[in-house]
N, C-alpha and C positions, 0 to 999 in steps of 0.2 A: 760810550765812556772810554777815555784816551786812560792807556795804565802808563804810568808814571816807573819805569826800573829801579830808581833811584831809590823808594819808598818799599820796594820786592824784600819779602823775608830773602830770597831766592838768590837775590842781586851783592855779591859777595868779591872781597879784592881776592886776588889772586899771584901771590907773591913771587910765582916762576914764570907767569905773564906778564908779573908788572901790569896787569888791565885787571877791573873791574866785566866779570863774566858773570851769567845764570846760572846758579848751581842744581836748578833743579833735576829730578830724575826724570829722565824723557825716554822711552822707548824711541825705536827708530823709525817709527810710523808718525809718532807726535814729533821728535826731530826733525824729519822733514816738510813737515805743514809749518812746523815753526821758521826752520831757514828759509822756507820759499813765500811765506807770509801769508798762506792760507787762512790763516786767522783774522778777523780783523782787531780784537782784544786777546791778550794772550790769557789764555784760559788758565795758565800757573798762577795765574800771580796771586800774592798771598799778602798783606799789610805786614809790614816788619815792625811793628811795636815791642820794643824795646822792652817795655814798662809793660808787656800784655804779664810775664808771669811773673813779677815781682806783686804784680795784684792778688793774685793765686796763693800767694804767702800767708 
């Protein structure tokens, strides 16, 4: 299953990079499995629905 960034709670703009980065919180053990691609699914990712806590209401 190919994760999609785009769709990432995680996947967030960044207005001092002017780029779209990962926000999530990574030790420096999972940072590096993550930049060198250890993974073959990134194991963060999380579905950014939007509409998940307005359901909750």
């Amino acid at each position: 299953m190919a994760v999609n960034c785009e769709e990432c709670v995680w996947y967030d703009y960044d207005d001092e990079l002017e780029a779209y980065v990962c926000e999530a919180d990574l030790d420096e053990d999972e940072m590096e499995r993550f930049l060198r691609g250890g993974t073959r699914n990134c194991p963060f990712y999380r579905p950014g629905d939007d509409y998940r806590t307005a359901r909750r209401q």
